[in-house]
C-alpha positions in Angstrom: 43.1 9.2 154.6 43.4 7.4 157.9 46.0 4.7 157.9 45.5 1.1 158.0 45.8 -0.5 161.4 48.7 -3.2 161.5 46.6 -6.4 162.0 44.6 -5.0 158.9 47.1 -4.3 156.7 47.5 -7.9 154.8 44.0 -8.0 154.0 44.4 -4.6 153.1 47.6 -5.7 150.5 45.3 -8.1 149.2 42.6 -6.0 148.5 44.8 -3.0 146.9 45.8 -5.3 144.5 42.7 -7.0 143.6 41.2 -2.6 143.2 44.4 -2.2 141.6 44.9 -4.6 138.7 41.3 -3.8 138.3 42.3 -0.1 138.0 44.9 -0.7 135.4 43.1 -2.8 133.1 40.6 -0.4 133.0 42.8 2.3 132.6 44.8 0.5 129.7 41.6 -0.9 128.2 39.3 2.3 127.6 36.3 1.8 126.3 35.8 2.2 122.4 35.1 5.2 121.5 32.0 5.4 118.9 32.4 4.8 115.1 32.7 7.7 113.3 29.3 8.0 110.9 29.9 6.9 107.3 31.3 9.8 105.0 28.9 10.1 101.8 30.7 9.6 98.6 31.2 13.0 97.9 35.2 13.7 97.1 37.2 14.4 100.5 38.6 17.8 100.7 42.4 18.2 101.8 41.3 20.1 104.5 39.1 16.8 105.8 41.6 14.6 105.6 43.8 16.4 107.3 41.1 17.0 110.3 40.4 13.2 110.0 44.2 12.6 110.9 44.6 15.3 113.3 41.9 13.7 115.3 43.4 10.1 114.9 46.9 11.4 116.4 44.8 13.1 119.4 43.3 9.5 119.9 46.6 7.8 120.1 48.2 10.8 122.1 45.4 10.3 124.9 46.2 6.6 124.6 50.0 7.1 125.7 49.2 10.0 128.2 47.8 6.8 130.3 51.7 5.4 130.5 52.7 8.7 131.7 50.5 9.2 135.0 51.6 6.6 136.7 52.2 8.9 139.9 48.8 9.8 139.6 47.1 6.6 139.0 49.0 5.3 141.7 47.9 8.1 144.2 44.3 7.9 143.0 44.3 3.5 143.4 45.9 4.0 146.8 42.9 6.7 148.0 40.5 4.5 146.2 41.8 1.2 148.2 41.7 2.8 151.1 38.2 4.7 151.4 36.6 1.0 150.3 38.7 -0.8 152.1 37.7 1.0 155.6 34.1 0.7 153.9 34.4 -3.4 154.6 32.5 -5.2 157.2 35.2 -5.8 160.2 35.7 -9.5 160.0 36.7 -9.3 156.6 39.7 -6.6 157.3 41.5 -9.6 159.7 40.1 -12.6 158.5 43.0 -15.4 157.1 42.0 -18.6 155.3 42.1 -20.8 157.4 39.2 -18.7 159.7 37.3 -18.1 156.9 37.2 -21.4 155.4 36.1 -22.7 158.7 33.0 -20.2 159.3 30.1 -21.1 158.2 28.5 -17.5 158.5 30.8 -15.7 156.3 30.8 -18.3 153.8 27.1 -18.6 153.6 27.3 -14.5 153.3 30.1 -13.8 151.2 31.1 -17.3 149.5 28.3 -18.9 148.1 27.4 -15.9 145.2 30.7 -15.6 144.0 30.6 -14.0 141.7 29.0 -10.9 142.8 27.2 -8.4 140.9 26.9 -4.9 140.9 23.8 -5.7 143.0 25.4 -7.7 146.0 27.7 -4.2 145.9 25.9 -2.6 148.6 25.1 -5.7 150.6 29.4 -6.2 150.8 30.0 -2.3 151.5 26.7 -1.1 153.1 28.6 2.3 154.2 30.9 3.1 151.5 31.8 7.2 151.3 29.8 8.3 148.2 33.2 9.9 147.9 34.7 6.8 146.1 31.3 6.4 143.5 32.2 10.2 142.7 35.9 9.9 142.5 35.5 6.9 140.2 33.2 8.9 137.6 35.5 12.4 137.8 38.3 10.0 137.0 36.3 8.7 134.3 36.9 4.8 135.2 33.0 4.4 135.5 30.2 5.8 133.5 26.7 5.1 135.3 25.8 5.3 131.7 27.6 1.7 131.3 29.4 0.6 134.4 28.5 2.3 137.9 30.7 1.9 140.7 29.1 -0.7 141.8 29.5 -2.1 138.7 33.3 -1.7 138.9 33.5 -2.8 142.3 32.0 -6.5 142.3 34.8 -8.3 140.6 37.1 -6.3 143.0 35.2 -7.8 145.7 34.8 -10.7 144.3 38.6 -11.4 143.5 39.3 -10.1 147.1 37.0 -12.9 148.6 38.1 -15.6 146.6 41.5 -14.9 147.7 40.9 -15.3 151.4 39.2 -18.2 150.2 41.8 -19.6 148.7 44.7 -22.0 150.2 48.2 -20.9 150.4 49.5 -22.2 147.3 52.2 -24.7 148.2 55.9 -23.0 148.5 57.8 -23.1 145.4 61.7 -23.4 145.1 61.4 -20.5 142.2 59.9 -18.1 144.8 62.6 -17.6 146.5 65.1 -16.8 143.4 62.3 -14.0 142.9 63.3 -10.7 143.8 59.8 -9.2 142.4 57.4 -9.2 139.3 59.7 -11.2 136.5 57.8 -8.5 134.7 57.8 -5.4 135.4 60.1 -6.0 138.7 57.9 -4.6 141.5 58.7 -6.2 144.9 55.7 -5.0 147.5 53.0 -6.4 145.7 51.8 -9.7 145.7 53.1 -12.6 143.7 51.1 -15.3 141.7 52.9 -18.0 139.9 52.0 -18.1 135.7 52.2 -21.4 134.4 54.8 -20.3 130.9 53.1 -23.3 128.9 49.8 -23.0 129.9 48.0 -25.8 131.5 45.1 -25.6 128.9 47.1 -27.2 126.4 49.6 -29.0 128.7 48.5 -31.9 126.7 48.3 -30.6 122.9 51.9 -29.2 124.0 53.2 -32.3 124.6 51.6 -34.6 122.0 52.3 -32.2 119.0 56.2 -32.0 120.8 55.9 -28.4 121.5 57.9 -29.0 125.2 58.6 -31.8 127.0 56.6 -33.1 129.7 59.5 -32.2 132.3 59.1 -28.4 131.0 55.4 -28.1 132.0 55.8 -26.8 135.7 57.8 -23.9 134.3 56.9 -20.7 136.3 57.1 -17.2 136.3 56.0 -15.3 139.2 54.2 -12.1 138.0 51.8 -9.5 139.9 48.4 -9.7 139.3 48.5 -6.9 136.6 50.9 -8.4 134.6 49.9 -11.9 135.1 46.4 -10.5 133.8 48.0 -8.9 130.8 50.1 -11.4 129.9 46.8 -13.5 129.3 44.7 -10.7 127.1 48.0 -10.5 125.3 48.2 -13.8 123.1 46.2 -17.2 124.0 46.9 -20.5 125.3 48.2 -21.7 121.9 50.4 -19.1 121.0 51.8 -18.5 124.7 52.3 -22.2 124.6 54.5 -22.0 121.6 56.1 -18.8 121.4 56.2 -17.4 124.8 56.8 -19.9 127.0 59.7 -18.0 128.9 59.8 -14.3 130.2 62.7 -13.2 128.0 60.2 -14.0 125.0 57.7 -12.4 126.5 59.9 -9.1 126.9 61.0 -9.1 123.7 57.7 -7.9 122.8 57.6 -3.7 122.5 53.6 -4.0 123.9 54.8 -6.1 126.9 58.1 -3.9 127.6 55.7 -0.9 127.4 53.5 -2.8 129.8 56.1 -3.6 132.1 57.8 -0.4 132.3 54.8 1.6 132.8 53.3 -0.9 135.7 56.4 -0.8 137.0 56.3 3.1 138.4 53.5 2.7 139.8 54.3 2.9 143.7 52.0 2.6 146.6 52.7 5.2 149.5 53.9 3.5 153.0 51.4 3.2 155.5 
């Protein structure tokens, strides 16, 4: 892999976590495997049963193998952030917001069909290695079946874009008493702030006395995998009322699991 040239390298941060986080959930959040058909009504043997169980257990074993690669995965979203990053027309490798919100050429290419599609795929990386589309499948995060790679790729693209498109959120004492992800503790990634009472029901949680009004700007600063997670794993409502700090979040065994096995996963120095 050739290394990232130093003016590159924050767009480059960016978009390793934007291929990232879209690694993991993928990863964490395989796609169903197909119903088994209906048994008939004849009487189960012993011996069926205990194949039927046997193959449940091999389910759930493949299930935890995924929280004990993260060397690999890590490896294999580094190599894949790299190769599609290099893929990236120029301008977009240096680009900072304040450029991009003022050019009207890259926003009328990139900007304006957010979100992109698996179709606008090409148009974004006209010369990505057909290296990465095969890595993908052997790795089996796509299936051309279901989701090509440029399937996968457009919401990676598109999360990338909208974050140089996006103002530097305004500094926040709390940042500074962060040492990394209040999650799963990781310090070189990027930081986003997650509202603990979210602002969905920053109303209903202060009408049905749930917190107090001066409660509502509560933060915790998460990466973007966690921050992601922590939003499939309960909704507004209940994160509102039950989770609205990170020690109640981590007293959860799926979000410890979560955290501890996001947390070795280590990009390689450049």
């Amino acid at each position: 892999m050739t290394s990232i040239p130093p003016e590159q390298q924050r767009n480059y941060e960016i978009f390793r976590d934007c291929l990232s986080t879209a690694l993991i959930e993928k990863i964490s959040r395989p796609e169903p495997k197909p119903k088994r058909r209906s048994k008939s009504k004849k009487t189960t043997s012993p011996t069926s049963r205990q194949q039927d169980v046997a193959a449940d257990v091999d389910v759930d074993a493949d299930a935890d193998a995924d929280f004990n690669n993260a060397d690999d995965l890590a490896e294999f979203a580094d190599y894949i952030a790299t190769e599609t990053f290099r893929a990236l027309p120029s301008e977009l490798k240096t680009i900072d917001y304040h450029t991009y919100a003022k050019d009207a050429g890259l926003q009328a290419r990139f900007a304006h069909a957010l979100p992109l599609t698996g179709a606008d795929t090409p148009h974004v990386l006209p010369c990505l290695d057909p290296a990465v589309a095969d890595s993908l499948s052997a790795y089996g995060i796509t299936h051309e079946s279901t989701q090509g790679a440029d399937e996968f790729l457009a919401p990676v693209l598109t999360a990338f874009l909208a974050a140089l498109n996006t103002p530097p959120r305004a500094p926040r004492a709390t940042l500074a008493e962060a040492e990394g992800c209040e999650m799963c503790g990781r310090d070189w990634v990027p930081l986003s702030y997650h509202h603990l009472i979210p602002r969905f029901v920053h109303g209903k949680a202060v009408k049905r006395r749930w917190h107090r009004a001066e409660d509502l700007e509560n933060v915790a600063w998460l990466c973007g995998a966690c921050h992601r997670f922590v939003h499939r794993f309960k909704g507004h409502e209940d994160l509102a009322r039950r989770y609205y700090t990170v020690e109640l979040l981590m007293a959860e065994e799926p979000v410890r699991r979560w955290a501890e096995w996001v947390g070795r996963l280590r990009w390689k120095g450049r």
